[in-house]
DOBAZA-582396 format. One record per residue (C-alpha): residue number from 1; chain; x, y, z. Coordinates in Angstrom, 1 decimal, padded with zeros to 4 digits. Layout:
! residues N
num chaine x y z
NUM A X Y Z
...
***
This chain:
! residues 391
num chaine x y z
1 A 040.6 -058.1 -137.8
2 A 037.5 -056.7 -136.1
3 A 037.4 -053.8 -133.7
4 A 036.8 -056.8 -131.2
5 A 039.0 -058.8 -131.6
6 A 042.2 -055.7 -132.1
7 A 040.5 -054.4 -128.7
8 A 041.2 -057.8 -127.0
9 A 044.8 -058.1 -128.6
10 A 045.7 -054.5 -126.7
11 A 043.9 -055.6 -123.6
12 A 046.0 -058.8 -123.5
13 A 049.7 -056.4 -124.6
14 A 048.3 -054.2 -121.8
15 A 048.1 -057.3 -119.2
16 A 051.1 -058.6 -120.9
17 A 053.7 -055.3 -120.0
18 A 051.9 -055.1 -116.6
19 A 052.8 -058.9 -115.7
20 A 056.3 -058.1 -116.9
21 A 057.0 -055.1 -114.5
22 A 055.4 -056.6 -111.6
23 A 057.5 -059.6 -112.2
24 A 060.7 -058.3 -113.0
25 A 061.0 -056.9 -109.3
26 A 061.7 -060.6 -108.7
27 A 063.7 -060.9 -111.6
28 A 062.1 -063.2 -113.9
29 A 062.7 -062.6 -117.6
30 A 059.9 -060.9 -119.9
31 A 059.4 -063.5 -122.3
32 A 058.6 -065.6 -119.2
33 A 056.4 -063.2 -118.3
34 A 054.1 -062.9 -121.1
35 A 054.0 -066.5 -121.4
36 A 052.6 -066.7 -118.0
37 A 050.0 -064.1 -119.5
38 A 049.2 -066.1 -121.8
39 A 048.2 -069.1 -119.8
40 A 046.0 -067.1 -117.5
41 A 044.1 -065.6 -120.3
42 A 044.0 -068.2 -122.5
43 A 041.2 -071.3 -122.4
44 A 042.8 -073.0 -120.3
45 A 041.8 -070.4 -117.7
46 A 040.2 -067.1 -118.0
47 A 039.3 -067.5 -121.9
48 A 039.9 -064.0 -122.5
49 A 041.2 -065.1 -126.1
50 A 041.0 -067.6 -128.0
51 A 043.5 -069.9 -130.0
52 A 041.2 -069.6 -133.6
53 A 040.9 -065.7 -132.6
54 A 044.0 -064.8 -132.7
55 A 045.7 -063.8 -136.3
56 A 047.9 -066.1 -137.2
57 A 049.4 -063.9 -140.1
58 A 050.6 -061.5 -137.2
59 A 052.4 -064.3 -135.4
60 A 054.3 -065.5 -138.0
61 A 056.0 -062.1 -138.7
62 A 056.1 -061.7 -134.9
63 A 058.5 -064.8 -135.0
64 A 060.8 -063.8 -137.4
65 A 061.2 -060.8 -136.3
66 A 062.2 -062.2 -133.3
67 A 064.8 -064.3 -135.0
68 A 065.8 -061.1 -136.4
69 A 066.4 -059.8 -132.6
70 A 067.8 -062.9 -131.5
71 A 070.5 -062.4 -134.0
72 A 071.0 -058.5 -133.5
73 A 072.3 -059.6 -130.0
74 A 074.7 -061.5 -131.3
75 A 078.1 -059.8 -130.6
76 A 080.9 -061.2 -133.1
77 A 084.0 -059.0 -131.1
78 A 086.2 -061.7 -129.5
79 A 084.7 -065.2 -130.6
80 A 088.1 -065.8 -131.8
81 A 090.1 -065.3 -128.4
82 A 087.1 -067.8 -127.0
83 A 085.8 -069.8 -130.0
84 A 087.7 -073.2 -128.8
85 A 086.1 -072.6 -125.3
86 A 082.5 -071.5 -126.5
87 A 082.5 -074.6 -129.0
88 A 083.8 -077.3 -126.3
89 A 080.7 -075.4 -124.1
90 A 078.2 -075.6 -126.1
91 A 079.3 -079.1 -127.4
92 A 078.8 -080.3 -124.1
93 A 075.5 -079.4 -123.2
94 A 073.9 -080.2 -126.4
95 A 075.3 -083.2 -126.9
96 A 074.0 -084.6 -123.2
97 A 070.8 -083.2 -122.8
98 A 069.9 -084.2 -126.4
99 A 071.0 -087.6 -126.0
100 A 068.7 -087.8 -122.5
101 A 066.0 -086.5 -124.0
102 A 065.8 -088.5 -127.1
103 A 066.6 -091.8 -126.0
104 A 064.0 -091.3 -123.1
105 A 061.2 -090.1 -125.3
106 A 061.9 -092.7 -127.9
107 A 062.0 -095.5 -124.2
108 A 058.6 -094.0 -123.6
109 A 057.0 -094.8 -127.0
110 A 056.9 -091.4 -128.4
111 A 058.2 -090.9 -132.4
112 A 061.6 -090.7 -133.5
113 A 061.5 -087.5 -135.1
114 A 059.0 -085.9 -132.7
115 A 061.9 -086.9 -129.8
116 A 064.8 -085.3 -132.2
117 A 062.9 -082.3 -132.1
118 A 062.3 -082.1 -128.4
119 A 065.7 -083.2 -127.8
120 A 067.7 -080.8 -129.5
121 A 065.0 -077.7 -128.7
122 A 065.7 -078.5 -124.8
123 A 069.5 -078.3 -125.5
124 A 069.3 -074.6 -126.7
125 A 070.5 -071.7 -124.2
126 A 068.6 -068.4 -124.8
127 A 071.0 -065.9 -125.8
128 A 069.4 -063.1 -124.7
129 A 068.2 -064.2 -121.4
130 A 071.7 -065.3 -120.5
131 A 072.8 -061.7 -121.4
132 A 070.3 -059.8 -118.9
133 A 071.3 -062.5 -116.3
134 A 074.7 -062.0 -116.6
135 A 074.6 -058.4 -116.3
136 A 072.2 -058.3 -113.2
137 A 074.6 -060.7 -111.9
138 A 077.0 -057.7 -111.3
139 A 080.6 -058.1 -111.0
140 A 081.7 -061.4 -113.5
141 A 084.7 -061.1 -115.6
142 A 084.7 -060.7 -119.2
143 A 086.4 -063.7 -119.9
144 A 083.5 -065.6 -118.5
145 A 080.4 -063.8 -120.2
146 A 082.1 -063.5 -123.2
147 A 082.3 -067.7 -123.6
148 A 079.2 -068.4 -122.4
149 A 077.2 -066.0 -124.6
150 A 079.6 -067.2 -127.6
151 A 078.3 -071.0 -126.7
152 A 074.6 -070.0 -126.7
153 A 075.0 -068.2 -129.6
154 A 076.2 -071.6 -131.2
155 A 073.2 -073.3 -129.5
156 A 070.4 -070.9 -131.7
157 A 072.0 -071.3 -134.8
158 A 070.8 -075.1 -134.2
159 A 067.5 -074.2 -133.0
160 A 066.8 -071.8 -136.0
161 A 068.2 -074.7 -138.7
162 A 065.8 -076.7 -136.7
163 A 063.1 -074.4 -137.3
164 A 063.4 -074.2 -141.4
165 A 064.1 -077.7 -141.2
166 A 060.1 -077.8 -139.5
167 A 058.8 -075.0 -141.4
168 A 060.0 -076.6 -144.7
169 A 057.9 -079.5 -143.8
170 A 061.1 -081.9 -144.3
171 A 061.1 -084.3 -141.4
172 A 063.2 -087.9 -141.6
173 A 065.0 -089.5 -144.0
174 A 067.8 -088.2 -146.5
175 A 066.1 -085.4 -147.6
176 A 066.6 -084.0 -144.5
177 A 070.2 -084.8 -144.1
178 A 070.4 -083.0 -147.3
179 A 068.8 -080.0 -146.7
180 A 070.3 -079.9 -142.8
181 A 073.9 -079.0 -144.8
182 A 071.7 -076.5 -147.6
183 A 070.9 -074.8 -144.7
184 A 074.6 -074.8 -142.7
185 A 076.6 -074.3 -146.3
186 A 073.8 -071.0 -147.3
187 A 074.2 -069.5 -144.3
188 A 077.6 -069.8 -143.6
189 A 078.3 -068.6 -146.9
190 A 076.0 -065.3 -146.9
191 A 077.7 -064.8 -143.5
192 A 081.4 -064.9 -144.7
193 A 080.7 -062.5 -147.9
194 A 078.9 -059.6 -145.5
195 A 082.0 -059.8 -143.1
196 A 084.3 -060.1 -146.1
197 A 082.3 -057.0 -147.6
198 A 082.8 -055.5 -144.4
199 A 086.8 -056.1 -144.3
200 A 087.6 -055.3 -148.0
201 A 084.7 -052.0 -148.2
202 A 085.8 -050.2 -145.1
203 A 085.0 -047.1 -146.9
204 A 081.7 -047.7 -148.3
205 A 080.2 -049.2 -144.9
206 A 081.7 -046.0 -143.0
207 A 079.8 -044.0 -145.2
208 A 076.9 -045.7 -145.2
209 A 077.2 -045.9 -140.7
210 A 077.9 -042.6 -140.1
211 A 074.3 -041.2 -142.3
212 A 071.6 -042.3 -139.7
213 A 069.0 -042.6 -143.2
214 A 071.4 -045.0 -145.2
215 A 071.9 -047.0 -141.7
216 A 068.1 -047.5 -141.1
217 A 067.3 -047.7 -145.0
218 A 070.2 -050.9 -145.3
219 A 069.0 -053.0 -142.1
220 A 065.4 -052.9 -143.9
221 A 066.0 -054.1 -146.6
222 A 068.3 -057.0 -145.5
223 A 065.5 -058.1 -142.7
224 A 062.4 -057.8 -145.3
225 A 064.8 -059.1 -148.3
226 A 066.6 -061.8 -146.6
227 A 063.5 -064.0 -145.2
228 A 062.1 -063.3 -148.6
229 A 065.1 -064.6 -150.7
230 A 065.5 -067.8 -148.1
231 A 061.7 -068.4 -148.1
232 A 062.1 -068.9 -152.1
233 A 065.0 -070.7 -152.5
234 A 063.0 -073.1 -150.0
235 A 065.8 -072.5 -147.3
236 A 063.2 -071.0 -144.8
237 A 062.0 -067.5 -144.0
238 A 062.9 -068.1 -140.2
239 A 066.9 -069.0 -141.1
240 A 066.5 -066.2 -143.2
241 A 065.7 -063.2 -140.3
242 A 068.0 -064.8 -137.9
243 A 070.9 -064.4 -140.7
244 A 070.1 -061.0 -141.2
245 A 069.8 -060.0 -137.5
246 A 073.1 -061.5 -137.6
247 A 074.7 -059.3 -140.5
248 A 073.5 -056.2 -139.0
249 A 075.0 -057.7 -136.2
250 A 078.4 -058.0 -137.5
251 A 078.8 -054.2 -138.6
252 A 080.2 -053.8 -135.0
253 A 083.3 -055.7 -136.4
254 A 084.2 -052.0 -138.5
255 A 087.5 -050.9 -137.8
256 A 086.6 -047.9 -135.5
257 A 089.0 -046.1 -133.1
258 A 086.8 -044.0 -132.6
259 A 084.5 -045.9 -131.7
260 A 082.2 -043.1 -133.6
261 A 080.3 -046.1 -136.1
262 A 080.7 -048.7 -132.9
263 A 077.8 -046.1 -130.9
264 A 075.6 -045.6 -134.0
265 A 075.6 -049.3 -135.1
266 A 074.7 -050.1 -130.9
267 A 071.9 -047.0 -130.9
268 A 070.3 -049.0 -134.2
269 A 069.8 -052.0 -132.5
270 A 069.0 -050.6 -129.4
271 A 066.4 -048.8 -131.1
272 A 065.3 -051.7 -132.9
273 A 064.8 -054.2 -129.9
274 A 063.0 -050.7 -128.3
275 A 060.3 -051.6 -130.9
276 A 060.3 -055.1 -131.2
277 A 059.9 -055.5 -127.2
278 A 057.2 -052.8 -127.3
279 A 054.7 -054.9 -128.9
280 A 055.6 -057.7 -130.9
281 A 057.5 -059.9 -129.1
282 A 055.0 -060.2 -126.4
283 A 052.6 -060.8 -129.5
284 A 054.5 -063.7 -130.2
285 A 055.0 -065.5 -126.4
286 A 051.2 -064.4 -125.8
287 A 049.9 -066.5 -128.6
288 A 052.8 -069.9 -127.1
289 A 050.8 -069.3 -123.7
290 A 047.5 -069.0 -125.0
291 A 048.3 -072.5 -126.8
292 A 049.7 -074.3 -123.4
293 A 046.8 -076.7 -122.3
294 A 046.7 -077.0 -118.5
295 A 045.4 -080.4 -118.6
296 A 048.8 -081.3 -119.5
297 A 051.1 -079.0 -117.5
298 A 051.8 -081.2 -114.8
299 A 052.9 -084.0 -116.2
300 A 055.2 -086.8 -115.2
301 A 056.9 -086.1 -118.7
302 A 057.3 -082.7 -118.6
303 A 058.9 -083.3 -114.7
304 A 061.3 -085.8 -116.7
305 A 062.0 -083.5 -119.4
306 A 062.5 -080.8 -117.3
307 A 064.9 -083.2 -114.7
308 A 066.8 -084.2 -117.9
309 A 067.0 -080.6 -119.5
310 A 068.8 -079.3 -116.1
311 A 071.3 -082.3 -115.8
312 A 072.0 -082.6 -119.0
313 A 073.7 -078.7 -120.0
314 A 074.7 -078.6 -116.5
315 A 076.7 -081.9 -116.6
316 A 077.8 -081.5 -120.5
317 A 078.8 -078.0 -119.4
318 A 081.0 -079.0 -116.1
319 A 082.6 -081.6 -118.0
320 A 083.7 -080.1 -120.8
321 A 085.0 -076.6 -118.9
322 A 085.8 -077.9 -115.5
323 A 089.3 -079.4 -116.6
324 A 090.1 -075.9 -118.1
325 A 088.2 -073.2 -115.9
326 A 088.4 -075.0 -112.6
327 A 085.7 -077.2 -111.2
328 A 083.6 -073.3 -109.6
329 A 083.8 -071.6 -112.5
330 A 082.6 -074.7 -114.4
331 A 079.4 -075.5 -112.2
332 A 079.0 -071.5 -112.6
333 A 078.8 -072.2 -116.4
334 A 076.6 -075.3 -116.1
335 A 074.1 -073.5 -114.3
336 A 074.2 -070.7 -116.6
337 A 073.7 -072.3 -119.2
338 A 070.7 -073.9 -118.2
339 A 068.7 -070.5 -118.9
340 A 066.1 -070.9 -121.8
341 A 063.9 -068.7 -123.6
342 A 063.1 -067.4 -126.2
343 A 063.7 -070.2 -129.4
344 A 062.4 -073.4 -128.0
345 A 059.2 -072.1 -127.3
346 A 059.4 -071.2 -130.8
347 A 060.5 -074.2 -132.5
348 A 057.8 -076.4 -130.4
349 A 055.0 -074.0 -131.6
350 A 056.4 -074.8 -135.7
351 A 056.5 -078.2 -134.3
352 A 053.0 -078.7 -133.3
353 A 051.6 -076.7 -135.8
354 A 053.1 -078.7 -138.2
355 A 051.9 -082.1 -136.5
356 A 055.5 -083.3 -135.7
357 A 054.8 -083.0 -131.8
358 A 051.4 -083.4 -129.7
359 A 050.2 -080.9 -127.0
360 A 051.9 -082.9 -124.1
361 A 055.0 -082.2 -126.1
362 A 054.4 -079.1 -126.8
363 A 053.2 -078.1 -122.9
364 A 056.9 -079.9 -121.7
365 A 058.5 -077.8 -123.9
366 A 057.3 -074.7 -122.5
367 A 057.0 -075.5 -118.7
368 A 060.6 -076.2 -119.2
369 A 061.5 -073.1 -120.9
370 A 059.1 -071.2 -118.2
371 A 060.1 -072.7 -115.1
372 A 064.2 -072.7 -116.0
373 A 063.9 -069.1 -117.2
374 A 062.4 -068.6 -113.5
375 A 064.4 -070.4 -111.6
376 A 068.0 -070.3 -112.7
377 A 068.5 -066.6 -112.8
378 A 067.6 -066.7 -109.0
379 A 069.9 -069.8 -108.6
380 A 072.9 -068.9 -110.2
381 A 072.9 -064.7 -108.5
382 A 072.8 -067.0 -104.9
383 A 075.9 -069.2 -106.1
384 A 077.6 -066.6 -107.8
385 A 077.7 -064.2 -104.3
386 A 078.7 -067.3 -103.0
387 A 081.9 -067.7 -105.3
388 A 082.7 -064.5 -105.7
389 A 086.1 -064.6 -105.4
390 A 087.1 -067.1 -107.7
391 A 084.4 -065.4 -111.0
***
């Protein structure tokens, strides 16, 4: 990279953090933020940057490690007091809003795949948008976040086996099917032996906590390893950082009373996400906005997608938790887990990059994410003062 060209990438981080403080008065989420950025400075309007300009070497390890984030938020302590409620959640959701979408998209003319792939990116809930919201939100019960950050961590794992599926280039047919289950099978099983290790190596993984150089020197070389190992067995770099996001993740789950390994595994990722939201994840959602074409924005599609996206999680949701959680708590659910992020706007910049979606695509995709990530927050802090009593 030229002097140039690194001079306009820090101008445009610079912009980015700027936009993100002035807007988070009003509450909108950071990735929102510097997508927003990214629009204005992008061709579409300002032409700060261009889309050729900007190095795509640096956003592609700018995305995984953002799947590496997205998994280090993950917190396995109680999915098993919520996992039947969190599945029948996230089952919901998905299952309506993809179904929407796709048989829409396909009504409309668009390709079978290139709907699959919208459909099931719109279902996702972002993880770590819904964790921010919930916590701003003030005084909801445990029970409640606990099964609906459980349910949207079940949505990312499809979103990042629909990523590799992309990256790998495998679209349609049996192949696909195929390597769909490689994917599921790999990364179940790498999951199971590091909680296994965990279980049956209390010892070693104390040890190994407690020394703040060991701690640091481990989570390395499972993020740099992992992708690596994934990318070669042709299983994807992206499912690859997510996983080990996940595993580093998982060493809450040490038996601690404590609670002495608990802080320093917590201060790590802490730390970590520190970093990563520094500079590179703005990198990353910089480069999506720069891509967004206005000319396409305001669409009747994306308002369809974006009508469809909201009824479908929030109806899948109600249905599916309003028999158990009561018909509040269930609409409370629905709406919060129509929140979006981080992942879609990720899998529909593989998507177009790889020719499976167009721009018009691509531009739903994020004015969805973008104008759900703005509005819900707001939406569900009014109804939840509103029902108070009952969350």
């Amino acid at each position: 990279m030229d002097s140039e060209l690194i001079a306009l990438l820090l101008l445009s981080l610079a912009l980015a953090r700027i936009t993100s403080f002035i807007l988070s008065k009003i509450y909108v989420p950071p990735i929102a933020s510097y997508m927003l950025t990214g629009i204005i400075i992008g061709p579409s309007l300002v032409n700060l940057i261009n889309i050729d300009d900007y190095p795509k070497g640096l956003v592609t390890l700018a995305l995984l490690f953002l799947l590496f984030y997205a998994g280090l938020n993950v917190d396995f302590r109680g999915f098993r007091h919520y996992f039947k409620e969190s599945i029948l959640l996230t089952l919901g959701g998905v299952l309506l809003t993809s179904t929407l979408v796709m048989v829409t998209l396909r009504y409309l003319g668009f390709p079978l795949y290139a709907s699959i792939i919208v459909a099931i990116s719109l279902s996702n809930t972002a993880t770590e948008v819904v964790v921010i919201m919930l916590e701003q939100a003030g005084s909801i019960d445990d029970t409640f976040k606990r099964v609906v950050i459980s349910a949207s961590f079940f949505d990312d794992i499809l979103a990042v086996i629909l990523m590799s599926v992309i990256k790998g280039g495998i679209i349609g047919g049996f192949e696909a099917l195929i390597d769909v289950l490689k994917f599921i099978v790999s990364f179940v099983l790498v999951l199971i032996t590091f909680i296994l290790i965990i279980k049956f190596f209390q010892g070693l993984i104390h040890a190994i906590i407690v020394n703040w150089g060991y701690l640091v020197t481990l989570s390395s070389i499972i993020f740099f390893a992992l992708p690596s190992i994934f990318s070669e067995l042709g299983l994807g770099a992206t499912l690859g950082a997510y996983l080990a996001g996940l595993l580093i993740s998982s060493l809450r789950l040490v038996h601690d009373p404590t609670l002495i390994y608990t802080v320093r595994v917590e201060e790590l990722i802490s730390r970590v996400g520190t970093i990563l939201e520094f500079f590179i994840i703005p990198i990353f959602f910089l480069y999506v906005g720069i891509r967004v074409n206005l000319n396409y924005v305001f669409t009747s599609i994306t308002l369809i997608l974006l009508s469809l996206a909201i009824i479908g999680k929030f109806v899948g949701s109600l249905i599916t938790m309003s028999h158990k959680e009561g018909l509040r708590r269930g609409t409370l659910m629905g709406i919060a887990m129509n929140v979006r992020g981080s992942l879609e706007p990720a899998v529909a910049l593989l998507a177009l990059e790889s020719g499976v979606i167009n721009q018009e695509l691509f531009n739903a995709i994020i004015m969805v994410s973008l104008l759900t990530s703005l509005i819900i927050p707001i939406l569900f802090a009014s109804l939840r003062r509103s029902l108070i009593s009952i969350v």
